[in-house]
ROSE-4610 file (N, C-alpha, C; in Angstrom, 1 decimal, always signed):
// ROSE-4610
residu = [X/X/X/X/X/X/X/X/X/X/X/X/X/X/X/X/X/X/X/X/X/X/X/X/X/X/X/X/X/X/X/X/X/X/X/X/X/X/X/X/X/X/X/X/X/X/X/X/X/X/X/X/X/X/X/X/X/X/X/X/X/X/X/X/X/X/X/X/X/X/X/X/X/X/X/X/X/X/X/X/X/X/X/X/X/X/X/X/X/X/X/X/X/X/X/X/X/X/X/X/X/X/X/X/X/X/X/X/X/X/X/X/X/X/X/X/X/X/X/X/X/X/X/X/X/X/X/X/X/X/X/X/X/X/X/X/X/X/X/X/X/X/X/X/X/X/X/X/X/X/X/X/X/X/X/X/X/X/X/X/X/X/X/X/X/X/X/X/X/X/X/X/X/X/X/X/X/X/X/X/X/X/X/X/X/X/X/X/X/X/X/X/X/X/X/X/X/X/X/X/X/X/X/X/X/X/X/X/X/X/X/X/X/X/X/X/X/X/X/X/X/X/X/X/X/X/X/X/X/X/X/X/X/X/X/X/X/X/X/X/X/X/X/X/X/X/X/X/X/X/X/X/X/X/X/X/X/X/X/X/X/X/X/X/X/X/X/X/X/X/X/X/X/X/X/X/X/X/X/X/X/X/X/X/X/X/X/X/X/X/X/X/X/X/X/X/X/X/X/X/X/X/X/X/X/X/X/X/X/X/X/X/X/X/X/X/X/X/X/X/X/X/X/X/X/X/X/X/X/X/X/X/X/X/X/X/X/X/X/X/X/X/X/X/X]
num = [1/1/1/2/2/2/3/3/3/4/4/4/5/5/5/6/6/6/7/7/7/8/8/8/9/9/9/10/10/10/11/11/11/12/12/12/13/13/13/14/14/14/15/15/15/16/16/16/17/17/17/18/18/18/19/19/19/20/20/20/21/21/21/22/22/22/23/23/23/24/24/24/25/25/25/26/26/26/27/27/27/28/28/28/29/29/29/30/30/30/31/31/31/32/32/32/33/33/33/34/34/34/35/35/35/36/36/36/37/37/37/38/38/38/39/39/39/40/40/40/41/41/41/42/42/42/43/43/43/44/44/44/45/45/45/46/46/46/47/47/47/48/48/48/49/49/49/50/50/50/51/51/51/52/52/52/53/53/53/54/54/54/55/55/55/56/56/56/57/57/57/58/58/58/59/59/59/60/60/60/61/61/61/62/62/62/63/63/63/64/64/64/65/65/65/66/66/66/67/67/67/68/68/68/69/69/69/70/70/70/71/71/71/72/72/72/73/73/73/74/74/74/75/75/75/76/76/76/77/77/77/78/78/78/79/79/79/80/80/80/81/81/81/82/82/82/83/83/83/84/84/84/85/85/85/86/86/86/87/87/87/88/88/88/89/89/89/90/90/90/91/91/91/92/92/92/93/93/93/94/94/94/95/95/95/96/96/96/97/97/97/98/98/98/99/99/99/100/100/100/101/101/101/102/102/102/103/103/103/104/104/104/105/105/105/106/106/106/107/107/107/108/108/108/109/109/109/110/110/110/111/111/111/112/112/112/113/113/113/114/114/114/115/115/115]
x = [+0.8/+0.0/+0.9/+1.6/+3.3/+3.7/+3.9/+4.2/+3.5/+2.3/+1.5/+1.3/+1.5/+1.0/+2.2/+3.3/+4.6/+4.9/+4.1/+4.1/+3.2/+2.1/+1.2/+1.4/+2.3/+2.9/+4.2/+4.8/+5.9/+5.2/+3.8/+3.6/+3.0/+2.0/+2.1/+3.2/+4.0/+5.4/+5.6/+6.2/+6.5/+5.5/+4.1/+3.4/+3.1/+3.2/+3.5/+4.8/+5.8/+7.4/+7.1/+6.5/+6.3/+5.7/+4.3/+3.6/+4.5/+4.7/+5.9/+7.3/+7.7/+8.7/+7.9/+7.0/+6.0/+5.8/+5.2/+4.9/+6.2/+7.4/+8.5/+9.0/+8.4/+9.3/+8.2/+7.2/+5.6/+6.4/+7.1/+7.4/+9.1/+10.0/+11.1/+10.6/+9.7/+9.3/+8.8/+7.8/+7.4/+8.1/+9.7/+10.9/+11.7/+11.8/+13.1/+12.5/+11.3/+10.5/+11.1/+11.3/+11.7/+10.2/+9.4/+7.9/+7.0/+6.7/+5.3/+4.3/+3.6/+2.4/+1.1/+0.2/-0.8/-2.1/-2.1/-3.1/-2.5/-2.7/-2.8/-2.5/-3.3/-3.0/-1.8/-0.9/+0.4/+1.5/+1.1/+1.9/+1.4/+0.7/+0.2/+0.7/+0.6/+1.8/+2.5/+3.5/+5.0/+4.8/+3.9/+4.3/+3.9/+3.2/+2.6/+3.9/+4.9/+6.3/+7.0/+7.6/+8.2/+8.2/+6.5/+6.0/+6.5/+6.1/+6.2/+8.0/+8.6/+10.1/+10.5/+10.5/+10.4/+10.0/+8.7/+8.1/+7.7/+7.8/+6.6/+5.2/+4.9/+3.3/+3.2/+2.0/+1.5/+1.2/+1.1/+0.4/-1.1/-1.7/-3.3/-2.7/-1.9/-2.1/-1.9/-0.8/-0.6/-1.8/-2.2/-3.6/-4.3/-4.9/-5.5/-5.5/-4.3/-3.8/-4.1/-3.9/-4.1/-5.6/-6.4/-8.1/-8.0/-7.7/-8.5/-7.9/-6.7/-6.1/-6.7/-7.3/-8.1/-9.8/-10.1/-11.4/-11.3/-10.6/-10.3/-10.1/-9.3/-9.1/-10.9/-11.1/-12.4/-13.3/-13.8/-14.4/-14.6/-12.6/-13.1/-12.6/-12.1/-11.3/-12.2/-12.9/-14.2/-15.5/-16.4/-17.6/-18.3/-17.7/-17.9/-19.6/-20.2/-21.3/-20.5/-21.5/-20.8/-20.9/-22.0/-22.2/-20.7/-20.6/-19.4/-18.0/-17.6/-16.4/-16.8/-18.3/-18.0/-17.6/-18.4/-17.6/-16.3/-15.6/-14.1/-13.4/-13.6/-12.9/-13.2/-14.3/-14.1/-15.2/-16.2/-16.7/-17.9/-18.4/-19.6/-20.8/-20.6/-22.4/-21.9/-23.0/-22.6/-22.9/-23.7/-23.8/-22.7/-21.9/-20.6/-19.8/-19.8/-19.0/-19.4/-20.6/-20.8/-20.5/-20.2/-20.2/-18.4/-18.0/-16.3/-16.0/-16.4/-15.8/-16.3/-17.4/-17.7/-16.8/-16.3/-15.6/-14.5/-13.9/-12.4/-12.4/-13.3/-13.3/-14.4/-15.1/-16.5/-17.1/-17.7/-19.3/-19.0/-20.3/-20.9/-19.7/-19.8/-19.2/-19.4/-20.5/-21.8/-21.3/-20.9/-20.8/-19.1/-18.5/-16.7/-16.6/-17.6/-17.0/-17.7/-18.6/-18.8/-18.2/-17.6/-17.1/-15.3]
y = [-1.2/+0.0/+1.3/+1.1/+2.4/+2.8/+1.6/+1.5/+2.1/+1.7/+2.5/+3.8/+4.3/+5.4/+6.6/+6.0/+6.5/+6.9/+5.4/+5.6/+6.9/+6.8/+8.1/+9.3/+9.7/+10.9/+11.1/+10.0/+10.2/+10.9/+10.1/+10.5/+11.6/+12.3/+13.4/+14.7/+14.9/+15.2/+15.4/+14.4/+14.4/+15.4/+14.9/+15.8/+17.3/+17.6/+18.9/+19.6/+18.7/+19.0/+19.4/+18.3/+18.8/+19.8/+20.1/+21.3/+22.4/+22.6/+23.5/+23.8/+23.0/+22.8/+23.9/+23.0/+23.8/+24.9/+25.6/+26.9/+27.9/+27.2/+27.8/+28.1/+27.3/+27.6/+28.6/+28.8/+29.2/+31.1/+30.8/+32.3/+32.9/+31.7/+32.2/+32.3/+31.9/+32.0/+33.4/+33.9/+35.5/+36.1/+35.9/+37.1/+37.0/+35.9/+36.2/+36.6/+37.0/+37.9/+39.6/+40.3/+41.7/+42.5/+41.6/+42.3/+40.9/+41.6/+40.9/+40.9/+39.9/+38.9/+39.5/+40.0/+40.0/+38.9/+37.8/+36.4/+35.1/+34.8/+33.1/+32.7/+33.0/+32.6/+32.3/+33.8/+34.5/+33.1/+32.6/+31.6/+30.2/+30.1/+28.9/+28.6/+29.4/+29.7/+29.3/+30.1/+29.4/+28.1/+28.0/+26.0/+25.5/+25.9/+25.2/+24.9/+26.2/+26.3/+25.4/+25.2/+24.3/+23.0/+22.2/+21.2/+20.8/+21.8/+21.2/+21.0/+22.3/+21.6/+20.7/+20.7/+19.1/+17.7/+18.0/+16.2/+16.6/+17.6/+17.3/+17.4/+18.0/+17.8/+19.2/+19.6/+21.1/+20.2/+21.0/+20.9/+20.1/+20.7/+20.7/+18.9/+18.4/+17.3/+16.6/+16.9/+15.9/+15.3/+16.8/+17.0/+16.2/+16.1/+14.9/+13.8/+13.5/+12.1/+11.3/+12.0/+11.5/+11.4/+12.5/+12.1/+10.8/+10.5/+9.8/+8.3/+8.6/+7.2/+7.1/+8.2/+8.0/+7.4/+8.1/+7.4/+5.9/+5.2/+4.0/+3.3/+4.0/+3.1/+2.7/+3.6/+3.6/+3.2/+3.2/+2.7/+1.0/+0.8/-0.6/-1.5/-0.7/-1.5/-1.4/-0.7/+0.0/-0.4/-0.7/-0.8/+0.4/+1.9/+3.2/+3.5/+4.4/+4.5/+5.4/+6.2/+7.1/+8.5/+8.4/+9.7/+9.8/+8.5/+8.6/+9.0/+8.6/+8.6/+10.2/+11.0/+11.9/+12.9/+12.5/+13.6/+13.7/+12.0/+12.0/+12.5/+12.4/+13.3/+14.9/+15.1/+16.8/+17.2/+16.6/+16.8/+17.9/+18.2/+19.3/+18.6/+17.5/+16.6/+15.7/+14.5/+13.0/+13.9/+14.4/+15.0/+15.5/+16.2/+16.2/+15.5/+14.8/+13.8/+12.2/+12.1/+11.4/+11.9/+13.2/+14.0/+13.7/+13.8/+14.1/+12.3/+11.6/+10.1/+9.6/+10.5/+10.3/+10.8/+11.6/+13.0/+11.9/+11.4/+10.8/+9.4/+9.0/+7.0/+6.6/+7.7/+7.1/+6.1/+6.4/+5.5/+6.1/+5.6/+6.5/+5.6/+6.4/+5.6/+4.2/+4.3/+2.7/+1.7/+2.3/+1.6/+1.2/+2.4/+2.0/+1.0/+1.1/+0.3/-1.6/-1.4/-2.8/-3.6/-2.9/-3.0/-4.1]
z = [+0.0/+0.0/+0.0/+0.6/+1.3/-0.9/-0.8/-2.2/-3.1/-3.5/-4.4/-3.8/-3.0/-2.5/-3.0/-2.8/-3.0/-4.4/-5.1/-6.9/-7.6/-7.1/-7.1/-7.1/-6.2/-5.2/-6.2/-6.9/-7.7/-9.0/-9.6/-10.7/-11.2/-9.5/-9.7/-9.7/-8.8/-9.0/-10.4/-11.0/-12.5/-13.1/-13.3/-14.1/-13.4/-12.3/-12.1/-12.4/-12.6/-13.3/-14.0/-15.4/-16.7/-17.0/-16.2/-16.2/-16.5/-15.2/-15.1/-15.9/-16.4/-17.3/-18.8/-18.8/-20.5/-19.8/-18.8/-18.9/-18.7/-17.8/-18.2/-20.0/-20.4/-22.0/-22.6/-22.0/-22.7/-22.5/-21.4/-20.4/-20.9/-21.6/-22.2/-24.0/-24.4/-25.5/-25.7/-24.5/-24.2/-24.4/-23.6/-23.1/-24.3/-25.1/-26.1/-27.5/-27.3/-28.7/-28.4/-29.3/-29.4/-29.0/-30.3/-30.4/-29.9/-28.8/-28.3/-29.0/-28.7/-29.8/-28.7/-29.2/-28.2/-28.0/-28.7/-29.2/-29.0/-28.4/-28.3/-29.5/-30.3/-31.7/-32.7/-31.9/-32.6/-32.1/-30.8/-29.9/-30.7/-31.2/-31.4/-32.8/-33.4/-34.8/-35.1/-33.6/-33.3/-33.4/-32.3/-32.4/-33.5/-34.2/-35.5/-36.3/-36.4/-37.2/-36.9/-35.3/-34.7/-35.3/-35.1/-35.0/-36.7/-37.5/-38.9/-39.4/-38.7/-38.7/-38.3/-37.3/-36.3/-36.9/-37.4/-37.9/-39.1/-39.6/-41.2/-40.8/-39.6/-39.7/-38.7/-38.5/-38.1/-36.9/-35.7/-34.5/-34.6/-35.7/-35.9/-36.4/-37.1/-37.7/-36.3/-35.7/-34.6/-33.5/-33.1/-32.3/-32.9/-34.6/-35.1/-34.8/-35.1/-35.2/-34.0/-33.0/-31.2/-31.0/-31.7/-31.4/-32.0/-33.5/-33.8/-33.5/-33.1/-31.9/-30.6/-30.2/-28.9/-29.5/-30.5/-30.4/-30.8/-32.3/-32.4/-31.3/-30.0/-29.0/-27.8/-27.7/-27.4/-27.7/-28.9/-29.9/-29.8/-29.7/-30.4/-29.0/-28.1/-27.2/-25.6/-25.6/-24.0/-25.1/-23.8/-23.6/-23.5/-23.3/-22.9/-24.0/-23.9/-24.7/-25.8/-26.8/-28.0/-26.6/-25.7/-25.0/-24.2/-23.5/-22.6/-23.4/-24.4/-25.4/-25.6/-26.3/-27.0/-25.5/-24.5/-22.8/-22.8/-22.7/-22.3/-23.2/-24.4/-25.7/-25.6/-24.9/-24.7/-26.4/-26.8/-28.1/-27.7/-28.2/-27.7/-27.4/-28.4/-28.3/-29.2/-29.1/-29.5/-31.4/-31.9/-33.3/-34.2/-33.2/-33.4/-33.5/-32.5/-32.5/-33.5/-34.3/-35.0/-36.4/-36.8/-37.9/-37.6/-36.9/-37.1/-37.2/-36.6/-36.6/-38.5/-38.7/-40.1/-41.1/-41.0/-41.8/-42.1/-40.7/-40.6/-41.1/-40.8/-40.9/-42.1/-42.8/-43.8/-42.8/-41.4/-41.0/-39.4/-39.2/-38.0/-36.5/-35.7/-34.5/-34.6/-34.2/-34.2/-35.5/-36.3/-37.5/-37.2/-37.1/-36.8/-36.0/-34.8/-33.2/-34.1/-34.7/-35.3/-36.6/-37.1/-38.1/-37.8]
């Protein structure tokens, strides 16, 4: 029990590191611009630039790529409902989220998760 408890306590640790770590870079990314960006947007850019130097793919592709490895995972691997998957995914409404699993896969959730 000492044990898991210790594991837990380590793993938040870490993810409050990391937190911290990204919002440090979020705050030297601020200070080593000449001209300040006033949009989220102007910041998100950057990363977009980064990302596509980096891998060949924009932010937006990667962000992609992980939904639709999270919902395949869910989908085919949980018993979760389309309501529960479209919550834990953060979707606005199961409509949406049957329009976007359509868009990406050609068939409805229901149709992906049976298939």
């Amino acid at each position: 029990m000492l044990s898991q408890v210790g594991n837990e306590l380590s793993t938040l640790n870490h993810k409050q590191s990391t937190s911290q770590s990204h919002f440090q870079r979020f705050l030297d990314l601020l200070h080593a611009n000449d001209v300040k960006r006033h949009t989220v947007e102007a910041y998100a850019s950057e990363l977009t630039a980064v990302c596509k130097k980096n891998s060949g793919k924009t932010a937006n592709e990667w962000i992609t790529e992980q939904v639709l490895e999270d919902i395949r995972y869910y989908l085919r691997q949980t018993d979760l409902s389309i309501k529960q998957i479209c919550d834990k995914l953060a979707f606005p409404n199961p409509s949406f989220f049957g329009k976007y699993v359509k868009d990406h896969f050609g068939m409805t959730p229901l149709e992906f998760r049976n298939n």
